[in-house]
Backbone bond lengths (Angstrom), bond angles and torsions (degrees), N, CA, C in turn:
res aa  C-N    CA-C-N  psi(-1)  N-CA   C-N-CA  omega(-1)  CA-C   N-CA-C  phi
1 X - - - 1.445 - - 1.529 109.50 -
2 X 1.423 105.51 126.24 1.273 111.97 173.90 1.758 122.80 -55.71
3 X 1.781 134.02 153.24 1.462 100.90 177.67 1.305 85.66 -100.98
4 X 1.499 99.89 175.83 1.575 133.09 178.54 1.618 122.23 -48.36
5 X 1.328 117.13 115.30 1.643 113.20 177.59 1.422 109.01 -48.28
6 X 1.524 100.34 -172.66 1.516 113.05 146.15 1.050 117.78 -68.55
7 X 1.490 140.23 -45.16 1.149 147.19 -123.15 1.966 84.50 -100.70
8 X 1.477 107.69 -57.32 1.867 102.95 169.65 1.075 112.38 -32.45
9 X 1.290 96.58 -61.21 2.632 104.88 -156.34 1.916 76.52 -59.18
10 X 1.325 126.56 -51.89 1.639 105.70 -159.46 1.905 101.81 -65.24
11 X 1.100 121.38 -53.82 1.124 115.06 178.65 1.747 120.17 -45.43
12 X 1.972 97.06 -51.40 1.663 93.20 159.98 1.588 147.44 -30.28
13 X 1.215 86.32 -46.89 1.880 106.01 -171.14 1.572 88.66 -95.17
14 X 1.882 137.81 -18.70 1.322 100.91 160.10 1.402 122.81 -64.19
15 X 1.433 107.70 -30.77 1.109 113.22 -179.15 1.485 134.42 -54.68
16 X 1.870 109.92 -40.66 1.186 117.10 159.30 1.676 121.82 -65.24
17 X 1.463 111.66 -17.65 1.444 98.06 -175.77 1.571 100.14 -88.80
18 X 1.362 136.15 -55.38 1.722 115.40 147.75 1.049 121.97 -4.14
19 X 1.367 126.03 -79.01 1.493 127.04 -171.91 1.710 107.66 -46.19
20 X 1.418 101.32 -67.85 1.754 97.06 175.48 1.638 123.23 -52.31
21 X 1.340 114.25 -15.17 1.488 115.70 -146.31 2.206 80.82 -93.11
22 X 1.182 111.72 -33.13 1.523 127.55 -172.95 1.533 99.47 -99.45
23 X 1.291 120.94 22.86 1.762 110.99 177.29 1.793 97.46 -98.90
24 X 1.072 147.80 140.84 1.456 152.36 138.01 1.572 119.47 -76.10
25 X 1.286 106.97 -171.94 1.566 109.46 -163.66 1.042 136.77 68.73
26 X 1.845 102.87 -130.12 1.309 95.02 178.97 1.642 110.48 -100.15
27 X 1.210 94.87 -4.82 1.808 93.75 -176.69 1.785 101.68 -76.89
28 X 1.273 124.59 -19.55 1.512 129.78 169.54 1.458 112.43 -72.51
29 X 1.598 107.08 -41.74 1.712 95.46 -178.47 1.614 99.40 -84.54
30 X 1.412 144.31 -21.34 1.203 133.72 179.54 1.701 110.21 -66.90
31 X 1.346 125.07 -36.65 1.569 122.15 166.25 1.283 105.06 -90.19
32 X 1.012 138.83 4.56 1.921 116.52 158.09 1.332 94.61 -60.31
33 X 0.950 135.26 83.60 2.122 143.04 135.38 1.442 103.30 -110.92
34 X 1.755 88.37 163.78 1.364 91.77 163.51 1.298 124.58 -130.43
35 X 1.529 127.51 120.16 1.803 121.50 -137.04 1.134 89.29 -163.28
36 X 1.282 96.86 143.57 1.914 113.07 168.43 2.067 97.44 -79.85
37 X 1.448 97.12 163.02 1.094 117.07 -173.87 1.560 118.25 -127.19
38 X 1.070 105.70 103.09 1.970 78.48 168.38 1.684 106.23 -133.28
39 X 1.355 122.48 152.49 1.405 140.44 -170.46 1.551 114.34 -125.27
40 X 1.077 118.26 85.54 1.492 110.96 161.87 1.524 140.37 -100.13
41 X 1.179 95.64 146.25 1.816 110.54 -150.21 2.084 90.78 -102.37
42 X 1.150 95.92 108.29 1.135 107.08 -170.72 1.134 139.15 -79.54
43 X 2.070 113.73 -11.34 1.234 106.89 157.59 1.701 123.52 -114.88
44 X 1.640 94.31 19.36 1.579 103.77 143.47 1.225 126.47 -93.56
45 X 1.117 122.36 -8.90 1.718 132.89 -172.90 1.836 95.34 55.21
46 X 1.174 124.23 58.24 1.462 111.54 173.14 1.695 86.28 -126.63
47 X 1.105 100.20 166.85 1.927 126.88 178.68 1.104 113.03 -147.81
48 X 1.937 114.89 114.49 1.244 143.62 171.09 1.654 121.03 -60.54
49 X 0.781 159.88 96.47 1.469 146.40 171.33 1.482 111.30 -85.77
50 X 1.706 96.90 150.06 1.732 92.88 152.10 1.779 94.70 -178.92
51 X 1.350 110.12 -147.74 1.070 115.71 -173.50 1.649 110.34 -137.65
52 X 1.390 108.42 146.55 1.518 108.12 -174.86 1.656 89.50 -111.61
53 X 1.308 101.27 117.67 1.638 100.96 170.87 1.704 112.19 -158.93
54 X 1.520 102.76 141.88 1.623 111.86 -179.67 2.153 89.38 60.21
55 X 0.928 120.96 61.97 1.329 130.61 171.74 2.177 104.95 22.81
56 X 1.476 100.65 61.84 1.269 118.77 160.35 1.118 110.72 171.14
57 X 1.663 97.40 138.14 1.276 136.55 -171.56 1.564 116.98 -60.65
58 X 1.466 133.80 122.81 1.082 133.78 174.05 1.697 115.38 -119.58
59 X 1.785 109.00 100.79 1.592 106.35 -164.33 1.619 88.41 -83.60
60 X 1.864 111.70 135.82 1.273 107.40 166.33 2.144 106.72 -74.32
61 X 1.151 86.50 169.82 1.718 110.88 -171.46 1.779 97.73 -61.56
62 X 1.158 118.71 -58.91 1.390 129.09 158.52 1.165 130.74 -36.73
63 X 1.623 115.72 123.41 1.290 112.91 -177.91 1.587 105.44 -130.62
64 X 0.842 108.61 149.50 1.715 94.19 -168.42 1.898 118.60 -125.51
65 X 0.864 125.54 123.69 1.632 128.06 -141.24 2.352 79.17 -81.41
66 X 0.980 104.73 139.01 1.895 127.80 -176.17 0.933 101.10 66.74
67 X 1.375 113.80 170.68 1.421 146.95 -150.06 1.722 92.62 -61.57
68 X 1.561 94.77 164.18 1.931 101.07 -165.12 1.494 101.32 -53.16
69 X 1.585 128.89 171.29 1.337 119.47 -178.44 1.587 92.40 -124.02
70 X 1.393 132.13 0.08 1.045 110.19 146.62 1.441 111.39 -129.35
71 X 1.566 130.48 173.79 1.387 126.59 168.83 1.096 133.15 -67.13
72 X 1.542 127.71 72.23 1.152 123.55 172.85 2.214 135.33 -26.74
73 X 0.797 102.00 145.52 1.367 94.34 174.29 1.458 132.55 -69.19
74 X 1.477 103.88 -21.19 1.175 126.22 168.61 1.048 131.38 -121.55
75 X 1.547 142.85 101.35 1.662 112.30 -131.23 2.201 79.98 -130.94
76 X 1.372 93.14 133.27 1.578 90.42 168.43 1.625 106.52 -125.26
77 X 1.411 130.81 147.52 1.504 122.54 155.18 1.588 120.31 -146.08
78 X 0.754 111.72 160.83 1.994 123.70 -142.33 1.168 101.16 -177.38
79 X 1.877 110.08 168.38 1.281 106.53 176.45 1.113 99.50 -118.99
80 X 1.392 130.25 179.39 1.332 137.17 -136.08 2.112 92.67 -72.91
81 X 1.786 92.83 -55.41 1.539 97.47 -164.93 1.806 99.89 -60.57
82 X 1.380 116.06 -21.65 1.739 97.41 160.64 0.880 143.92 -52.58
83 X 1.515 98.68 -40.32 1.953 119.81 177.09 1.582 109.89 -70.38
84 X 0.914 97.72 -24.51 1.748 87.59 178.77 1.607 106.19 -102.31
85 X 1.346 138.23 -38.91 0.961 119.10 165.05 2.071 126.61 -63.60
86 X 1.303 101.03 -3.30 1.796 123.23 176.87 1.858 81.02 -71.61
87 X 1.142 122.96 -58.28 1.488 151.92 -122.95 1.871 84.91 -85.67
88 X 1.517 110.98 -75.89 1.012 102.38 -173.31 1.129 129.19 -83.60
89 X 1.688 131.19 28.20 1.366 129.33 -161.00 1.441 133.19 68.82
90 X 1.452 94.82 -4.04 2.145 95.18 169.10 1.211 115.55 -84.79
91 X 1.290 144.15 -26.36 1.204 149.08 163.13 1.693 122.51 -86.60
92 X 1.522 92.92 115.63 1.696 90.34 167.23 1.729 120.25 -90.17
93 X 1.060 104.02 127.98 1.443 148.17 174.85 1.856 90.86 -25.77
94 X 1.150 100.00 -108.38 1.812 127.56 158.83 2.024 89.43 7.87
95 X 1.656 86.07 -86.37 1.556 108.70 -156.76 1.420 112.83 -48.48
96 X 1.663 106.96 -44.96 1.386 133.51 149.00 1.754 137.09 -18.55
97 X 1.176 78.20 -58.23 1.718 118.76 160.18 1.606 119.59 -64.07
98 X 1.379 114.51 -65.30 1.371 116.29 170.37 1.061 127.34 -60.54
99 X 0.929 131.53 -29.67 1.678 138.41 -174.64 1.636 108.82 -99.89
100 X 1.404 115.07 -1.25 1.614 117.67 -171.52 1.467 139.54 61.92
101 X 1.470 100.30 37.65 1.700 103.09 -151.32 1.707 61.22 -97.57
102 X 1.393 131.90 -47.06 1.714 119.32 172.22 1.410 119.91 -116.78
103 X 1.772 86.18 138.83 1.797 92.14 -173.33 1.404 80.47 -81.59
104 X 1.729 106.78 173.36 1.585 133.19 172.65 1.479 94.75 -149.57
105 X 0.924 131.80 124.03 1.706 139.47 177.22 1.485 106.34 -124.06
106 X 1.475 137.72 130.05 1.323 133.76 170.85 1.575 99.97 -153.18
107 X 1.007 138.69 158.23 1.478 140.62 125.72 1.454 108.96 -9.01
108 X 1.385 103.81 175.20 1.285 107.55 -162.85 1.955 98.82 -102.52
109 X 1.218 110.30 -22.98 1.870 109.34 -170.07 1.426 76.23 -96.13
110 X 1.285 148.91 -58.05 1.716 113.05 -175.04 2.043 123.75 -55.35
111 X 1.076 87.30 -27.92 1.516 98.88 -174.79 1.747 87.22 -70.92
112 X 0.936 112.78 -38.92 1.800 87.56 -173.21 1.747 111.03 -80.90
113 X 0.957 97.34 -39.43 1.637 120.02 172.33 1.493 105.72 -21.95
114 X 2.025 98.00 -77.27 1.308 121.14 -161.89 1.527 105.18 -71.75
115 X 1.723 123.92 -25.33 1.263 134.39 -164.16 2.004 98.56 -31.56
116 X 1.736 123.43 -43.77 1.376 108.34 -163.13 1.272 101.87 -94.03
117 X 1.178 127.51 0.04 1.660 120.87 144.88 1.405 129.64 -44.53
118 X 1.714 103.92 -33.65 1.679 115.35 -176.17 1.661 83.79 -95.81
């Protein structure tokens, strides 16, 4: 199996910001923040940016080849075939998370915040 382009992880993470942008409850009032974002896909060495705000995701147009160049507030990294399986529901998040196949880095009041997102 081939891994994941750029062009997937960008289509991916539209996909996740849809999904969140159409979530209600409490997973809607836990992303109403307002935070930079960045996602890097680790065996392209490229970095996604955008912003998490009013509980949806905005990926900027720009993608920038190594690790983020500034510190996002919300920092995620994975490899490409993670992001799309995060993306389409084959990969759990949580499980994902525990085992380190994805970092999640935040502060400590977003990390509790976002905790019912995971």
């Amino acid at each position: 199996m081939a891994m994941a382009t750029q062009e997937e992880c960008g289509s991916a993470l539209d996909r996740l910001a849809r999904n969140l942008a159409g979530a209600g409850g409490a997973v809607r009032s836990a992303a109403d923040v307002d935070r930079s974002v960045s996602c890097h896909v680790t065996d392209l060495d490229v970095t996604f940016t955008g912003r998490l705000r009013g509980a949806a995701i905005t990926v900027d147009e720009d993608v920038r080849r190594g690790p983020p160049a500034e510190r996002a507030q919300i920092r995620l990294a994975m490899t490409g075939d993670d992001l799309v399986a995060l993306a389409d529901g084959r990969l759990d998040f949580v499980r994902a998370w525990g085992t380190g196949r994805v970092r999640f880095e935040a502060g400590l009041r977003d990390l509790l915040r976002l905790r019912s997102l995971l």
